[in-house]
C-alpha positions in Angstrom: -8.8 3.6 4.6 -12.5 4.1 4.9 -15.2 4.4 2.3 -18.6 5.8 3.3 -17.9 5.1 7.0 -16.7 1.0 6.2 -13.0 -0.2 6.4 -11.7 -0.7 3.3 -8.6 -1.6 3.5 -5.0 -0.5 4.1 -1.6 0.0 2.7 2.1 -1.1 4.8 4.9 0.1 4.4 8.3 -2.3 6.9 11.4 -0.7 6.9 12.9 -3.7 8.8 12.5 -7.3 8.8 10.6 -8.4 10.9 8.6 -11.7 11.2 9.5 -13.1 8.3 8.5 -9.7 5.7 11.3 -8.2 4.2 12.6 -4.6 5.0 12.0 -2.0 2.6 8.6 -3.5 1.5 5.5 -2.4 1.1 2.0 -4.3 0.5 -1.9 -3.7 0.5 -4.7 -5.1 2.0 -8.6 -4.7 0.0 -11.4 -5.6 2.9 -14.5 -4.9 1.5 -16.0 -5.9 -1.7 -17.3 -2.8 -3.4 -15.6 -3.0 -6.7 -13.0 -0.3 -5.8 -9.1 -1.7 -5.7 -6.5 -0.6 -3.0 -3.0 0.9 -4.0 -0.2 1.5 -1.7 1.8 3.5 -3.4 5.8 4.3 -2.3 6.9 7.9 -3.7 10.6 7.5 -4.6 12.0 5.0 -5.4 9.0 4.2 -7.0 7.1 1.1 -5.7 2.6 0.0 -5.9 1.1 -3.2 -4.8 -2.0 -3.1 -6.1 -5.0 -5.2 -5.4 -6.4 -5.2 -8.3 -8.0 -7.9 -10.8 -8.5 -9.9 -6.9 -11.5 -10.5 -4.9 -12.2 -9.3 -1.6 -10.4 -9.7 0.9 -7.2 -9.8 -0.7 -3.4 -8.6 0.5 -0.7 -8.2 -2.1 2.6 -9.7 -1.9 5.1 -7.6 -0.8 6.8 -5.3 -2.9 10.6 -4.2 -2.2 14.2 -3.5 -3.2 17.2 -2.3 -1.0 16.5 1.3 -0.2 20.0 3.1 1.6 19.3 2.9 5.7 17.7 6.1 6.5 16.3 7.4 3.5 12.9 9.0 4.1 10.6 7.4 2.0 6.5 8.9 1.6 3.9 6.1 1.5 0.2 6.8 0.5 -3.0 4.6 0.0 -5.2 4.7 -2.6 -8.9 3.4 -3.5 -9.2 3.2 -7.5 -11.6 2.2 -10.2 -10.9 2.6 -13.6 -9.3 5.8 -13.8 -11.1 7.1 -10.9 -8.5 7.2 -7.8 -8.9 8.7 -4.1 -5.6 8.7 -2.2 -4.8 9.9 1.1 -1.8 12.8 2.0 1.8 11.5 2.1 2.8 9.5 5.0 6.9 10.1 5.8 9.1 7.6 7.1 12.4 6.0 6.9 13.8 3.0 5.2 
């Protein structure tokens, strides 16, 4: 995600283990220090990693739970302040 033309940060989503992060996890990333949090947000089941209340730079842990093999899952990022949010479209994949 970009604000005013600067990375930002980004959300990800792993389906499969892999180098030691779970499957079925998801986790954000906050790069740039402009008071705005990230939120990766997993639409059903319902899942955030949030970056908020840390300083810049700053990944989440990762956030997960057995989701059936194959399941499409939607993942979207999200720059928040207060109750001010900007999120991107959907993103589809599978778990």
């Amino acid at each position: 995600m970009y604000a005013n033309h600067v990375y930002a940060g980004k959300a990800e989503w792993n389906a499969d283990p892999v180098s030691g992060a779970p499957g079925d996890s998801l986790r954000a990333y906050d790069h740039y220090a402009e008071g705005w949090s990230v939120e990766a947000i997993l639409y059903r089941p319902h899942r955030v990693a949030t970056t908020a209340g840390h300083t810049s730079p700053h990944w989440t842990g990762w956030k997960s739970g057995n989701i059936k093999e194959g399941t499409k899952v939607e993942v979207r990022i999200c720059m928040t302040r207060g109750y001010n949010s900007y999120c991107s479209d959907y993103y589809a994949g599978k778990a």
